[in-house]
C-alpha positions as a LaTeX table, in Angstrom:
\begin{tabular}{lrrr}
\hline
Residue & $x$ (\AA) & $y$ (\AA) & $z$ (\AA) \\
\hline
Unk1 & 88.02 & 18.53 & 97.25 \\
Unk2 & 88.13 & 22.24 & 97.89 \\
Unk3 & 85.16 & 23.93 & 96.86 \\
Unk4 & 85.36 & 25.78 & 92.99 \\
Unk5 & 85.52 & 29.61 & 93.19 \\
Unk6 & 82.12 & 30.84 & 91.80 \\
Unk7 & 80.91 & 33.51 & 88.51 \\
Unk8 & 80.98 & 36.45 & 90.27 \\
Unk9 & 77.05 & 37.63 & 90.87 \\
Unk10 & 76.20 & 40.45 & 88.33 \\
Unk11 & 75.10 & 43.01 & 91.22 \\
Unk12 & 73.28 & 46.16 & 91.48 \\
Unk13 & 74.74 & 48.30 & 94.60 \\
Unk14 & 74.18 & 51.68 & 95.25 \\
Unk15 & 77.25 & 53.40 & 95.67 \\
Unk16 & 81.31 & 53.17 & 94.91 \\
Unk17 & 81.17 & 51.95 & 98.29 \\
Unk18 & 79.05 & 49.31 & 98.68 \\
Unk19 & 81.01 & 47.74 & 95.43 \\
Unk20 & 84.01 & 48.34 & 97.06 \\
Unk21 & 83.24 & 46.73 & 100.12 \\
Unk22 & 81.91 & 43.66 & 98.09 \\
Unk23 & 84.78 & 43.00 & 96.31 \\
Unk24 & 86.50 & 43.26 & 99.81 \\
Unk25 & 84.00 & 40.27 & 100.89 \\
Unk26 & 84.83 & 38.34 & 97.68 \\
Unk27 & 88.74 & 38.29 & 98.37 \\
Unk28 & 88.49 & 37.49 & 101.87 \\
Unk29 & 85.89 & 34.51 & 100.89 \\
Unk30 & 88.30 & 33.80 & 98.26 \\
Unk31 & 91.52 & 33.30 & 100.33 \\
Unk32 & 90.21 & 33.03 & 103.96 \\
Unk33 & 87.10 & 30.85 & 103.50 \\
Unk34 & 86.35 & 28.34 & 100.47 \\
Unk35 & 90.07 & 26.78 & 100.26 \\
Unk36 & 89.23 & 25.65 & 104.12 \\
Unk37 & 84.83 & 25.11 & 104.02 \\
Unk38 & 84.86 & 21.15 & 103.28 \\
Unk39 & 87.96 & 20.08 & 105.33 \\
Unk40 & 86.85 & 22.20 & 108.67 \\
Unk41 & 82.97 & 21.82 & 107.87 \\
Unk42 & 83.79 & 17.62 & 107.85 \\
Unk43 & 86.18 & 18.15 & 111.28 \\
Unk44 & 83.59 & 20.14 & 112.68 \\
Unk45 & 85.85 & 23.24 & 113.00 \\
Unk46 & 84.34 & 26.44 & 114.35 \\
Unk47 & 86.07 & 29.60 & 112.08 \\
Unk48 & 86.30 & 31.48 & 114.99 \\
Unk49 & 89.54 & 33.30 & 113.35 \\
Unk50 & 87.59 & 34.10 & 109.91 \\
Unk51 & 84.86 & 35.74 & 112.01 \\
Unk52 & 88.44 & 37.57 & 114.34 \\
Unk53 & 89.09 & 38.88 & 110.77 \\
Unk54 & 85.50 & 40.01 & 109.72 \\
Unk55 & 85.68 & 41.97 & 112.46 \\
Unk56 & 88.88 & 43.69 & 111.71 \\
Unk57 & 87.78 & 44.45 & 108.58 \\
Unk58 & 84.94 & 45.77 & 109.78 \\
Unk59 & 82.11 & 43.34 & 108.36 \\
Unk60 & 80.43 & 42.78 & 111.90 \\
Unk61 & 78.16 & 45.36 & 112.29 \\
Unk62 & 78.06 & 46.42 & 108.56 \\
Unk63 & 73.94 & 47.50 & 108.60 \\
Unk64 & 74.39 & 49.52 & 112.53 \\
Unk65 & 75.18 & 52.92 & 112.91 \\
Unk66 & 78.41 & 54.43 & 112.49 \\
Unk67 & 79.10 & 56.48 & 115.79 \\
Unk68 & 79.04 & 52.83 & 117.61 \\
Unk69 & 81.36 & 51.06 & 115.52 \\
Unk70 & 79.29 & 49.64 & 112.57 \\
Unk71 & 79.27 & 50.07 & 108.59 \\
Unk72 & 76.09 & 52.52 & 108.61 \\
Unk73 & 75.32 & 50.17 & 105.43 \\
Unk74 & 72.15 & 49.82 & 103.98 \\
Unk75 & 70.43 & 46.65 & 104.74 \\
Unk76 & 70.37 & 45.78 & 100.70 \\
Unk77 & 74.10 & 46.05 & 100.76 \\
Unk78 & 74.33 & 44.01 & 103.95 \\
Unk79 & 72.12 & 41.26 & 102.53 \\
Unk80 & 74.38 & 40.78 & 99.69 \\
Unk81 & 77.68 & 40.91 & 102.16 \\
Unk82 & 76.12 & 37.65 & 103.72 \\
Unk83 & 74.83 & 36.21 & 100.15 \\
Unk84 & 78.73 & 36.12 & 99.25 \\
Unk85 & 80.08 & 35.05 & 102.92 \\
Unk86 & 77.08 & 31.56 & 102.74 \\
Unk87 & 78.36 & 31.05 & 99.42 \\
Unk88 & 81.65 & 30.04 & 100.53 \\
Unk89 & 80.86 & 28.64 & 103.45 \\
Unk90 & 77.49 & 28.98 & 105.43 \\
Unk91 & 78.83 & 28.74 & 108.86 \\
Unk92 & 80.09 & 31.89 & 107.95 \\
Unk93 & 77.53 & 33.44 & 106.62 \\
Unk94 & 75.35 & 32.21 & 109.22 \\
Unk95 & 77.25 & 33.38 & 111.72 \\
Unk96 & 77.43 & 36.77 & 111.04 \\
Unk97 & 73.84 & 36.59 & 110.53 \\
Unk98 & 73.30 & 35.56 & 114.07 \\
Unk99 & 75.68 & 37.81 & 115.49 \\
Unk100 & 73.54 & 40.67 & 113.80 \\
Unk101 & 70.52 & 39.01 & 115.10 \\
Unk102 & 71.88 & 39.24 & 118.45 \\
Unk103 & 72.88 & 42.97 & 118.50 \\
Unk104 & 69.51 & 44.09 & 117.34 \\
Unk105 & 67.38 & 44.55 & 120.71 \\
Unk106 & 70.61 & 46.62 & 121.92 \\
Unk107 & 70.93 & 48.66 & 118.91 \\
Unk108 & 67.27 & 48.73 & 118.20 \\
Unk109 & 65.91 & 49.53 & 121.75 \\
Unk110 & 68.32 & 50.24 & 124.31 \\
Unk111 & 69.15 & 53.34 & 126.21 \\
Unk112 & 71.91 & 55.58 & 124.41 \\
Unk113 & 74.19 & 54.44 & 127.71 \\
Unk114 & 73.80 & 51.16 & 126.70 \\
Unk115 & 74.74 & 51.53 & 123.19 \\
Unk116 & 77.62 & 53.44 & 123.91 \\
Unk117 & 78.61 & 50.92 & 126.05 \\
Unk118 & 78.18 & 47.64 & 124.73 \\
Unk119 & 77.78 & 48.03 & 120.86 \\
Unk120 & 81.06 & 48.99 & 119.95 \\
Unk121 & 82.56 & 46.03 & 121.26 \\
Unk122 & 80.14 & 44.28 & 119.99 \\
Unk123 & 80.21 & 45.42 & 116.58 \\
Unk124 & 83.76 & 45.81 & 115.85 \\
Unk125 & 85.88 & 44.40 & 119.05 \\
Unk126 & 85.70 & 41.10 & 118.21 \\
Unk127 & 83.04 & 39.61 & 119.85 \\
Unk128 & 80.66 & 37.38 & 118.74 \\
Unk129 & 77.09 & 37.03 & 119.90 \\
Unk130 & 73.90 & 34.78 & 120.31 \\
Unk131 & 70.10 & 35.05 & 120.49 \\
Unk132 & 68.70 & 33.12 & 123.22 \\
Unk133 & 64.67 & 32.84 & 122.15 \\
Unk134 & 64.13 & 29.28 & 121.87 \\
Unk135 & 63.99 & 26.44 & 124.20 \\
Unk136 & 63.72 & 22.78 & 124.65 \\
Unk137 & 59.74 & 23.24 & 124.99 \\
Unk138 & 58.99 & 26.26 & 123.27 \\
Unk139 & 60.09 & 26.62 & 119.51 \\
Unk140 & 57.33 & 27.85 & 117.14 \\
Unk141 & 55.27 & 28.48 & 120.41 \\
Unk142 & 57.92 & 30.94 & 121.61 \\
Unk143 & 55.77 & 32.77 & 123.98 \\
Unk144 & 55.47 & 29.95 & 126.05 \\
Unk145 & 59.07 & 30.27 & 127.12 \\
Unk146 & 59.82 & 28.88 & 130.78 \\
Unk147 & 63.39 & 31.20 & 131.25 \\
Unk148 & 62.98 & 33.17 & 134.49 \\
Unk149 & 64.57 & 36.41 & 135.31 \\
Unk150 & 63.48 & 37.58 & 139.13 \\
Unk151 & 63.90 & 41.24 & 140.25 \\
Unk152 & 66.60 & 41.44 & 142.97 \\
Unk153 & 67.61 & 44.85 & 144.66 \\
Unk154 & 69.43 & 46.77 & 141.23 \\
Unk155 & 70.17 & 43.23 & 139.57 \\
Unk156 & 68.00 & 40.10 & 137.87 \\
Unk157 & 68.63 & 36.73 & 138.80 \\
Unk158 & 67.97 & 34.56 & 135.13 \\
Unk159 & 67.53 & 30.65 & 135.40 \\
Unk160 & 66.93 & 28.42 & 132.94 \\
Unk161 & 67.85 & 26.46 & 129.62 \\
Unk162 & 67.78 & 27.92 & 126.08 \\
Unk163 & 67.86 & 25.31 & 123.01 \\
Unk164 & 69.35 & 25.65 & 119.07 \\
Unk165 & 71.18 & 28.33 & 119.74 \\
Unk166 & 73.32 & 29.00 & 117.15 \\
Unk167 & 77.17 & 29.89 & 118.84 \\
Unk168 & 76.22 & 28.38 & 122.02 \\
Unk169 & 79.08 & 27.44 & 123.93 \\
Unk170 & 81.50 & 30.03 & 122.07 \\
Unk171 & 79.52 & 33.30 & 122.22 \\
Unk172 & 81.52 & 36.30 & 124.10 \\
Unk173 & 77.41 & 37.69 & 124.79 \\
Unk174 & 74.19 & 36.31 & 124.48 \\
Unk175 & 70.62 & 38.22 & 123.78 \\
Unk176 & 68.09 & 36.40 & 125.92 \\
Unk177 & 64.29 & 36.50 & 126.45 \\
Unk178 & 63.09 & 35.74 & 129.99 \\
Unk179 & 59.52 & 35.76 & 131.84 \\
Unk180 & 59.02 & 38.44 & 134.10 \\
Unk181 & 55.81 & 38.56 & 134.50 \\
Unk182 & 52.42 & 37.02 & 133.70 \\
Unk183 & 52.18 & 34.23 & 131.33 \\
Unk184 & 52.29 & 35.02 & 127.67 \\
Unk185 & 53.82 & 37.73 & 125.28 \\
Unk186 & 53.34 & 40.37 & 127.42 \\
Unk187 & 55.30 & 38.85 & 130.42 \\
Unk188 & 58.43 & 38.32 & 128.46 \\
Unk189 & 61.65 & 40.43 & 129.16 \\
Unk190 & 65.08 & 41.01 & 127.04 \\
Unk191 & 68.14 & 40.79 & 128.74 \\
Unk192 & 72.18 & 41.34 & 127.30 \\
Unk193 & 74.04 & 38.58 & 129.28 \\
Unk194 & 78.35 & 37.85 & 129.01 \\
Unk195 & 79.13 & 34.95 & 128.09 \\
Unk196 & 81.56 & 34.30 & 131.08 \\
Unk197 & 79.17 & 35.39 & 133.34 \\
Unk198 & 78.66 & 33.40 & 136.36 \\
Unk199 & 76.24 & 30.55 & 136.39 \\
Unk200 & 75.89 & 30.28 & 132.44 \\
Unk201 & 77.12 & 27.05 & 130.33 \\
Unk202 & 76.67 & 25.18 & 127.13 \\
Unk203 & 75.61 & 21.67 & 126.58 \\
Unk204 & 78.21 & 19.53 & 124.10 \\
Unk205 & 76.78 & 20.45 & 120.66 \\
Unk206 & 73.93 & 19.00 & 118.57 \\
Unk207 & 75.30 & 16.79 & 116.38 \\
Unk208 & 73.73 & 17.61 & 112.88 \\
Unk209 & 73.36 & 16.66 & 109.50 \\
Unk210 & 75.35 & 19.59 & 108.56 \\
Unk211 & 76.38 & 22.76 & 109.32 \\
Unk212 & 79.12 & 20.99 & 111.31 \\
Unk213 & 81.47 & 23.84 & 111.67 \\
Unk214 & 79.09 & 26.10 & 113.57 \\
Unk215 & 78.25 & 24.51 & 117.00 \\
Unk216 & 74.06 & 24.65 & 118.14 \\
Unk217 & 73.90 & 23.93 & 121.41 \\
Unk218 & 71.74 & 24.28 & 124.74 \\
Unk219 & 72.65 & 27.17 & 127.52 \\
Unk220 & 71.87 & 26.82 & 130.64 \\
Unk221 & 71.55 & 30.17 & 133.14 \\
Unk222 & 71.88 & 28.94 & 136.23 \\
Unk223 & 71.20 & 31.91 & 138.96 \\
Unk224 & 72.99 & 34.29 & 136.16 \\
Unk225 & 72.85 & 37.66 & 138.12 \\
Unk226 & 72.57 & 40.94 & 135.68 \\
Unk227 & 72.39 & 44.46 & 136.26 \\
Unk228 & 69.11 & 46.43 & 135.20 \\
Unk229 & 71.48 & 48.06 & 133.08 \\
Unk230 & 71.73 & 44.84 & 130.99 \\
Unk231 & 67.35 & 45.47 & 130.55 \\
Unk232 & 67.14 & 45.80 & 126.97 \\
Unk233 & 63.88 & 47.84 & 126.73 \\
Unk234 & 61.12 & 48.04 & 128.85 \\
Unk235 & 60.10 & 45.17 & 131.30 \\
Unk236 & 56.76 & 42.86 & 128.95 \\
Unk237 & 58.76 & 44.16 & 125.74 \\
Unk238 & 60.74 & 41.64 & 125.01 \\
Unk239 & 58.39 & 39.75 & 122.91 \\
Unk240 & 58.09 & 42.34 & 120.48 \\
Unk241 & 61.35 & 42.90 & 120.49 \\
Unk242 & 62.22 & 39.34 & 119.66 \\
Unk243 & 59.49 & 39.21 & 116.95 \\
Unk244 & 61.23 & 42.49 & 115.34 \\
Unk245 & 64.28 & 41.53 & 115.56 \\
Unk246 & 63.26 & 37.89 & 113.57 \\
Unk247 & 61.04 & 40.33 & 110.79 \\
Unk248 & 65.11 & 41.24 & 109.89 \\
Unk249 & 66.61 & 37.91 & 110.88 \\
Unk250 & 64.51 & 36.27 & 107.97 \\
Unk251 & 66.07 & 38.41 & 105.78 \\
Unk252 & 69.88 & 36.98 & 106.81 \\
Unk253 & 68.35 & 33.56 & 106.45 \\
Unk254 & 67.12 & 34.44 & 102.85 \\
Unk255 & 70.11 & 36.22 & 101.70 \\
Unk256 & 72.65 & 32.71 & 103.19 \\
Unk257 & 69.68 & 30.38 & 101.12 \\
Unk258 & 70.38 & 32.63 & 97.99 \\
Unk259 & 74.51 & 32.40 & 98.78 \\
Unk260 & 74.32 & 28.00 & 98.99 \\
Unk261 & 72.07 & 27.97 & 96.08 \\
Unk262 & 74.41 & 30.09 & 94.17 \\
Unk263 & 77.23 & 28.35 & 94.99 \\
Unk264 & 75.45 & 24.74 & 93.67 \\
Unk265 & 74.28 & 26.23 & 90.95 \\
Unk266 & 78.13 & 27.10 & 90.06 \\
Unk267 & 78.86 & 23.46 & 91.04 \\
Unk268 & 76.44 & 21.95 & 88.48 \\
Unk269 & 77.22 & 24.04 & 85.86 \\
Unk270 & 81.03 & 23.39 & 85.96 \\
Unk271 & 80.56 & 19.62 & 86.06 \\
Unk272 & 77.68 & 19.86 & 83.43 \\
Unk273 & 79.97 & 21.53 & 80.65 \\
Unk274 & 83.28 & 19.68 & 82.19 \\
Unk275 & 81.29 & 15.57 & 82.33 \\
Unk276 & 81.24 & 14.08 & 78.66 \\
Unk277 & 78.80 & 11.28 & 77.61 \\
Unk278 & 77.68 & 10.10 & 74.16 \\
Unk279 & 80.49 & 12.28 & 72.73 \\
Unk280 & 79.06 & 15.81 & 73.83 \\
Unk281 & 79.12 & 17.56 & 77.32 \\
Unk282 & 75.92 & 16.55 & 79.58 \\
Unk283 & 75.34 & 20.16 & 79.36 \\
Unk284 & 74.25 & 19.76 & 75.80 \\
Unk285 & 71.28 & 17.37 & 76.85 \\
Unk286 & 67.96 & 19.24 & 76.64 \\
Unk287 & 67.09 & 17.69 & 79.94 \\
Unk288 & 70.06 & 19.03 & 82.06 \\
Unk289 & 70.03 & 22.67 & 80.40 \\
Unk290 & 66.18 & 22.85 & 81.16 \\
Unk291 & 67.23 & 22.22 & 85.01 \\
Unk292 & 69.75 & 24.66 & 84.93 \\
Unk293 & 67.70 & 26.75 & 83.56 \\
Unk294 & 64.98 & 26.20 & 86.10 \\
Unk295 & 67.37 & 26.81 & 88.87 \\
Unk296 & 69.12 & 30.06 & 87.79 \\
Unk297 & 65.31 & 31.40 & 87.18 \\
Unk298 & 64.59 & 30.78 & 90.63 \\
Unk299 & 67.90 & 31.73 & 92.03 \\
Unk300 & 67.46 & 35.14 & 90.80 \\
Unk301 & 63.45 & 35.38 & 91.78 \\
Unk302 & 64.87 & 35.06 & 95.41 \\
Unk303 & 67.41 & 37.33 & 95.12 \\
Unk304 & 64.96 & 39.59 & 94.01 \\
Unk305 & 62.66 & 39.16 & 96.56 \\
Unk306 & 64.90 & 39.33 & 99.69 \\
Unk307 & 66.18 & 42.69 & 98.02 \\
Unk308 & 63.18 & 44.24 & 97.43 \\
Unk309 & 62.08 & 43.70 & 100.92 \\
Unk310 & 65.56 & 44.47 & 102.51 \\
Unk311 & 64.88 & 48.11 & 99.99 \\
Unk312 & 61.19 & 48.43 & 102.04 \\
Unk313 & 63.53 & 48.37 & 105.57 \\
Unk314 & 66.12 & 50.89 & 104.21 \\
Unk315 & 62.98 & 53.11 & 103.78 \\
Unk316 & 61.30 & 52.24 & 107.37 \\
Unk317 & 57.96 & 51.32 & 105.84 \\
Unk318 & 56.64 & 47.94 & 106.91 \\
Unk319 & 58.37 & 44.55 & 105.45 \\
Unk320 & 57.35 & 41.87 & 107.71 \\
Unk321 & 55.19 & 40.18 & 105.07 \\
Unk322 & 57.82 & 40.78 & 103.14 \\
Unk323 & 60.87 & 39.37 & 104.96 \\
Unk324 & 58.34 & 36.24 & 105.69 \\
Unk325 & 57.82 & 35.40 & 102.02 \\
Unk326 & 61.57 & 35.88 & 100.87 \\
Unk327 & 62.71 & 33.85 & 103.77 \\
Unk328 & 59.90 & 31.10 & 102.43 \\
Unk329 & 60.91 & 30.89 & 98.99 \\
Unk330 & 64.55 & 31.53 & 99.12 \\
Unk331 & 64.74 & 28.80 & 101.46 \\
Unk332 & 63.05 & 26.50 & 99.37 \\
Unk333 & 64.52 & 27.33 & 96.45 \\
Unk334 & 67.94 & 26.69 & 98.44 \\
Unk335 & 66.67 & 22.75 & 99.05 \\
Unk336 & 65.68 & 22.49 & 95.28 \\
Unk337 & 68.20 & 23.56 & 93.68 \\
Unk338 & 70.67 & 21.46 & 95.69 \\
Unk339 & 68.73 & 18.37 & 95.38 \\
Unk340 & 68.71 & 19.33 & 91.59 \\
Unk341 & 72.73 & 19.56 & 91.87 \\
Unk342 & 73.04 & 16.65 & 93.73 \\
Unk343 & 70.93 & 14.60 & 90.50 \\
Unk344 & 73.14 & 16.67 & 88.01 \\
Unk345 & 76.60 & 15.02 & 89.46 \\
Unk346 & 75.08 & 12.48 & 89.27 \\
Unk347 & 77.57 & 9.50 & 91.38 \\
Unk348 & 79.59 & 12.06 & 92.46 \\
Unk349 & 77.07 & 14.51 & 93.40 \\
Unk350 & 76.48 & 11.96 & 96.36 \\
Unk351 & 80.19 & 11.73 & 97.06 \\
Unk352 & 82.16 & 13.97 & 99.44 \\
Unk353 & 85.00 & 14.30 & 96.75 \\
Unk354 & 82.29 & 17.31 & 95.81 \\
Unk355 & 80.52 & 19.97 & 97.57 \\
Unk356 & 77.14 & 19.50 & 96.09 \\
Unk357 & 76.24 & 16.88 & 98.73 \\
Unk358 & 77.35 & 19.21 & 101.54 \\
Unk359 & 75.20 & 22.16 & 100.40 \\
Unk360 & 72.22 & 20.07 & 100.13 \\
Unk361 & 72.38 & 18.95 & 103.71 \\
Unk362 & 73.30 & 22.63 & 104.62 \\
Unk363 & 69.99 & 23.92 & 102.87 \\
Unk364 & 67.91 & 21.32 & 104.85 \\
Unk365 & 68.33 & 23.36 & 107.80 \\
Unk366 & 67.39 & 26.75 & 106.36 \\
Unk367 & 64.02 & 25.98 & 106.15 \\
Unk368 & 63.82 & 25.41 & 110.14 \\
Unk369 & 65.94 & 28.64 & 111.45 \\
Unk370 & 64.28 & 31.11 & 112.60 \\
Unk371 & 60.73 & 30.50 & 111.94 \\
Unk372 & 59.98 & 27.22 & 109.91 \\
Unk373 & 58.72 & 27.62 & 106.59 \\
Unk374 & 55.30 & 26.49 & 107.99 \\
Unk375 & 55.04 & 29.49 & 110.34 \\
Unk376 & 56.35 & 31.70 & 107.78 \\
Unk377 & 53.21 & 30.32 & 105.88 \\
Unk378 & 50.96 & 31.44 & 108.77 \\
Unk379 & 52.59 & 34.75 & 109.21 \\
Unk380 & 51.97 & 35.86 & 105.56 \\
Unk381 & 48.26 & 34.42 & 105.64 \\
Unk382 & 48.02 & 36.63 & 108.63 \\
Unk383 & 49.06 & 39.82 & 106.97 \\
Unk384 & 46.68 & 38.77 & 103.93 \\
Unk385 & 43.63 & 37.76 & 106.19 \\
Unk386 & 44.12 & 37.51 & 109.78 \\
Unk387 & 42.99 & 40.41 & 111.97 \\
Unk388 & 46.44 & 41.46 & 113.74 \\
Unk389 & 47.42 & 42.72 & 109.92 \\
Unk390 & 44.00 & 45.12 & 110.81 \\
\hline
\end{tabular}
């Protein structure tokens, strides 16, 4: 069954534009996207034409600056382009999160060379990138990377194996963190690498419990030789660089929780007035309205939160505590409500004749991504307590 087109979210935006441009993202997820999600996410089929079009239409590099090809829109606008793109399919949505993910050390802290050189081709020539932090060893622990990258002459020399990387395999560039010096944070260098480049490869594909459509898969850099030009800040930055570039990350995560909770939320409520037992829609059963209830109430507490952090970034005060907690409870609240969907269809919510069942195993993952909820846990009680917040 294809999946039902949603209410439209009631949004606040901040210009003619930004409304604009979401009702562009609404008709492309409308006649691109949903009509295809279940069939391709149950094949396994990568979208790689959808995210061809997105960057047409210019929805690539929507929160990067204008002279290098992106939408110079506010991150609170951008957050809401994604919210829309997971809720009709969140290998979409996720996607483009990445991508943004991986232009950020570029856009963030490279040379102006660089970024006239790379980012617009990046950002709206139809390429599609990956970030290259974790590996098979070293997930929450991701200073204890093993990656190499050894100075020779004018170039670097990168060799090793990066794990759950989201596009692996498929990505036209990939951001990636590499030792260059002593053990630790502070040894820890970023690096733009092609994807065709010489001596890098993709394992097959995790197979997973869902998000079938977008492929996670190891990548091996075996010997990959790179320019310095492809340094991406200073040699020992790329550490912080990686940790700033998650602080905004979380915030795509959030914003794609909000989008699949949204869309299950929809998906309950349709079948809830639609399903008739003992005469009367199951809707009009305290015990179903009270969930419904519950979740909408918590839907729109997340939304809230990853906007009002997203609103701290536009203004370039600090939001990592921030972009911790909404990436905490919107991902949560993405796993709840779709459970909560999955017990409102009740038979059929467990059936693949509805999407319910697919956006609950979708959620699962978005409280791993990027940070698990645990760390994101340890990261706020750090701001609140710790003595880095000091």
């Amino acid at each position: 069954m294809t999946d039902r087109a949603p209410q439209p979210v009631d949004r606040l935006l901040p210009s003619d534009e930004a409304r604009d441009l979401i009702s562009l993202v609404r008709d492309i997820a409308q006649r691109e996207i949903r009509p295809k999600a279940a069939e391709e996410e149950e094949a396994g089929l990568f979208p790689r034409k959808v995210f061809t079009l997105l960057s047409d239409s210019g929805l690539l590099g929507l929160p990067y600056a204008y002279e290098y090809g992106g939408g110079d829109q506010e991150y609170e606008v951008y957050l809401q382009v994604l919210e829309e793109l997971a809720a009709a399919r969140l290998t979409v949505g996720l996607g483009v999160s990445v991508h943004t993910l991986a232009g950020y050390a570029l856009a963030a802290y490279g040379t102006e060379q660089q970024r006239g050189r790379f980012l617009p081709a990046m950002l709206g020539g139809g390429l599609l990138g990956a970030y290259c932090l974790s590996e098979p060893a070293s997930g929450s622990d991701a200073a204890s990377l093993r990656t190499k990258a050894v100075r020779d002459g004018d170039d670097w020399v990168i060799t090793g194996t990066k794990a759950w990387i989201t596009h692996g395999g498929v990505a036209d560039f990939y951001t990636v963190m590499a030792r260059t010096g002593e053990e630790g944070p502070r040894g820890i260098t970023a690096f733009l690498v092609p994807g065709d480049a010489e001596g890098v490869g993709a394992a097959p594909p995790e197979k997973k419990m869902g998000l079938k459509g977008s492929p996670t898969a190891q990548v091996h850099f075996d010997g990959v030789r790179v320019g310095d030009d492809r340094r991406l800040g200073e040699e020992g930055q790329g550490f912080a660089i990686a940790l700033s570039a998650l602080d905004s990350g979380r915030l795509g995560i959030a914003a794609c929780a909000i989008g699949v909770a949204q869309a299950a939320l929809d998906e309950a409520v349709t079948y809830a007035t639609q399903r008739r037992q003992f005469g009367k829609p199951i809707a009009d059963f305290q015990g179903l309205r009270f969930m419904l209830a519950d979740m909408a109430t918590q839907i729109e507490a997340g939304r809230a939160l990853y906007l009002a952090a997203a609103r701290l970034r536009d203004e370039g005060r600090p939001f990592a505590k921030q972009a911790a907690m909404a990436k905490l409870h919107c991902t949560d609240t993405a796993m709840k409500v779709t459970t909560d969907a999955v017990q409102i269809l009740g038979g059929y919510g467990y059936t693949a004749d509805f999407p319910a069942e697919r956006y609950m195993r979708e959620a699962k993952v978005l409280q791993i991504v990027e940070g698990t909820n645990q760390i994101q846990r340890m990261v706020i009680a750090r701001h609140l307590a710790g003595p880095e917040s000091r």
